[in-house]
Phi, psi and omega in degrees: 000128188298143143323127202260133166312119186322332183299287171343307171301309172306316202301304197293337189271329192273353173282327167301329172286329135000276196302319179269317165327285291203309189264334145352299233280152181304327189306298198271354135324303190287330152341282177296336159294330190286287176306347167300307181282293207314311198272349175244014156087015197275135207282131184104002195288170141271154205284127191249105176250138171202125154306107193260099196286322203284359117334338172227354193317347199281348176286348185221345194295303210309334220242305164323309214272148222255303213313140153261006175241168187284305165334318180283304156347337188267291186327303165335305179268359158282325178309301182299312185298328164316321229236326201300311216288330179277292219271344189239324201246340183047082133232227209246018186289144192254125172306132154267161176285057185147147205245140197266135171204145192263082182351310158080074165286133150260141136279164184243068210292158157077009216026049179278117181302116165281069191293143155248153150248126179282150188233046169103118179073248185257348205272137165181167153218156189255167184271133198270084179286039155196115192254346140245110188319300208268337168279334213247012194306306189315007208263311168309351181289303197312150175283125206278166161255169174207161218243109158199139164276070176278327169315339174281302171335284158352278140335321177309316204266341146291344171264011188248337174289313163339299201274336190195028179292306168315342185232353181226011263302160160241099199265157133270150191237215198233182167209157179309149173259167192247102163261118173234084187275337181292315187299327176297298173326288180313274215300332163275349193221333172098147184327288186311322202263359165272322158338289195298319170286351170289293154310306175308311205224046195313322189279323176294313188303320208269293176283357167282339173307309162302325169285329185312311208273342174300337195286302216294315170318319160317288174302352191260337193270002148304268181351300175324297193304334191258062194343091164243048171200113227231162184305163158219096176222013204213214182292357203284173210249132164268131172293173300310088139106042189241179192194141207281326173349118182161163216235352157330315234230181317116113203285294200244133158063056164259150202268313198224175176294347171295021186237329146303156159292164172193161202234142157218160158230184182192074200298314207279031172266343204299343169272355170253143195287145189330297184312327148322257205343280188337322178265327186257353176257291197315321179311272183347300170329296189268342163319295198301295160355327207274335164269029177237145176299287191251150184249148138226131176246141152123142180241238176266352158309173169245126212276345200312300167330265198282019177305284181350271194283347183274278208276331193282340169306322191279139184246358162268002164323108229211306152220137224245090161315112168269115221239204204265001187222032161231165186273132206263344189264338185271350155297317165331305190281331169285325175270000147350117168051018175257175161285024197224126187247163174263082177288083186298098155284121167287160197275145189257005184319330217281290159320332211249311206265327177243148192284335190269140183271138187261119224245339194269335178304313177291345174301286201306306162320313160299300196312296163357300167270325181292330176310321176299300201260027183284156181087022174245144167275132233236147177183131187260116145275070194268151196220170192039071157233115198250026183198150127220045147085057179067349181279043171320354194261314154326327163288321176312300179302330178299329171310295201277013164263286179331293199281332185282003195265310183296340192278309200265336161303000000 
């Protein structure tokens, strides 16, 4: 790590002194107290809002940032990623007393290469390594890998208690685990051709599936061994775009993933009909499911189709992507009074597509669900917004029409 300047030192010891300020204060108390009652469903909770930043940040960090060396600079700007979401969007994110930092385990499944090639931007595709099911099945044999640097971690977190560890610690925390075995598909064999194998090759699709879910099982009784799998009862981050607070879960001395939070979806099924999904998704699904404490499930699919007969089975279901394409009133009407909160993503046009925020369009959009989810515990994520044209005072406002709506609805 370069020398830091004294100036440099300062800006960053006064942004690390910010953040324990901040996450102290009676506000963000009362914050983990709000998300405690929201995540276990409690009657009186309130509608729960959070902004998913690291997709645009490149739009609100710079114009803060103070530091002239690149160290400092690196340190600057994580800090300001702890902070934007309170001190610039006022939404419901909570600061902590301590700067987080994760081991980040990865799988490799099947140890299969995920090539992309990029087309510009956001634009890419992968190169498909199983171009027949049933000739390329043996690709399914191989044995998956797994992944983690602790020694970099480590090292991460003596050099950041070096520079402001006396006013901030820097820990390791935990994180929900992840599972997408349909998204693994798609990038090893590609969309049509995962449709289309389903028809061809039921039975090979029907046990690669099954091998999807042994892999994954595999990796969590990994985790286990290499003690990765740490509490998530606190500020720690749930997929897609949550945050873990419960008294549900084991504080301490957790063994497994059943102790944990976990996350699962299946975006790119959205074209096979429930009854598919049923035969041919869902079994993996609920294997894998079986090994998480608390579930969230679902990204931008519409979950509506296969709730009934699917999804509702999992009983460990905690929270339900509502996304901009599922019918928001008859999800309304299944989670009604459950134990299940309804987590809405909001259409991300209103930030990412117009430079002026159309305030009434978001009025109308919001009402729209709290009308839908009323008698649900209720929680605003937004997500996939990949610009908002330089304009934190546009999220801010997109922020306070959700809670003023919420107030009034």
């Amino acid at each position: 790590m370069e020398n830091i300047s004294k100036k440099d030192l300062q800006i960053i010891r006064d942004l690390a002194k910010t953040q324990i300020e901040i996450a102290k204060s009676e506000k963000t108390q009362q914050l983990k107290r709000d998300w405690l009652a929201h995540n276990t469903c409690k009657n009186g909770s309130r509608p729960m809002i959070h902004i998913e930043l690291w997709t645009f940040m490149n739009d609100i960090i710079p114009s803060l940032m103070k530091c002239k060396g690149d160290s400092a600079r690196n340190f600057e700007w994580r800090l300001h990623q702890n902070l934007v979401n309170h001190t610039i969007f006022g939404d419901d994110s909570v600061v902590k007393d301590y700067f987080p930092i994760s081991y980040n385990p990865s799988i490799k499944l099947f140890d299969l290469d995920v090539e992309v090639e990029q087309t510009g931007g956001l634009g890419h595709q992968f190169v498909h390594q199983i171009t027949d099911l049933k000739a390329d099945f043996h690709k399914f044999e191989q044995k998956s890998t797994y992944h983690v640097n602790k020694p970099a971690t480590l090292a991460d977190i003596d050099n950041l208690n070096e520079v402001f560890g006396d006013i901030l610690p820097a820990k390791i925390e935990g994180n929900s685990f992840y599972a997408v075995p349909t998204q693994k598909l798609v990038h090893f064999m590609g969309m049509e051709n995962m449709l289309f194998a389903m028809y061809d090759y039921p039975d090979e699709f029907k046990a690669m599936m099954d091998k999807i879910a042994d892999e994954y099982i595999g990796y969590f009784d990994w985790l286990k061994e290499n003690d990765l799998i740490l509490p998530t009862v606190d500020g720690e981050y749930v997929a897609q775009g949550s945050w873990a607070y419960t008294d549900e879960l084991p504080s301490e001395n957790v063994k497994t993933t059943n102790d944990v939070w976990g996350f699962l979806d299946s975006q790119e099924t959205v074209n096979v009909s429930p009854d598919m999904f049923g035969e041919f998704i869902f079994p993996c699904y609920e294997k894998i499911a079986k090994h998480y404490g608390l579930l969230s499930y679902g990204c931008c699919e519409p979950v509506d189709a296969i709730f009934d007969k699917y999804l509702s089975k999992l009983s460990n279901m905690r929270k339900l992507s509502i996304s901009p394409w599922c019918d928001e009133e008859k999800m309304g009407e299944r989670l009604r009074g459950k134990n299940i909160v309804y987590h809405r993503k909001p259409s991300p046009n209103f930030l990412g597509v117009d430079v002026k925020l159309d305030e009434d369009a978001v009025t109308e959009h919001i009402d729209k669900t709290l009308k839908a989810a009323k008698g649900c515990a209720i929680e605003f994520t937004q997500r996939d917004v990949y610009t908002v044209h330089n304009n934190p005072e546009k999220v801010r406002r997109f922020v306070e029409i959700i809670r003023e709506r919420c107030e009034n609805v």
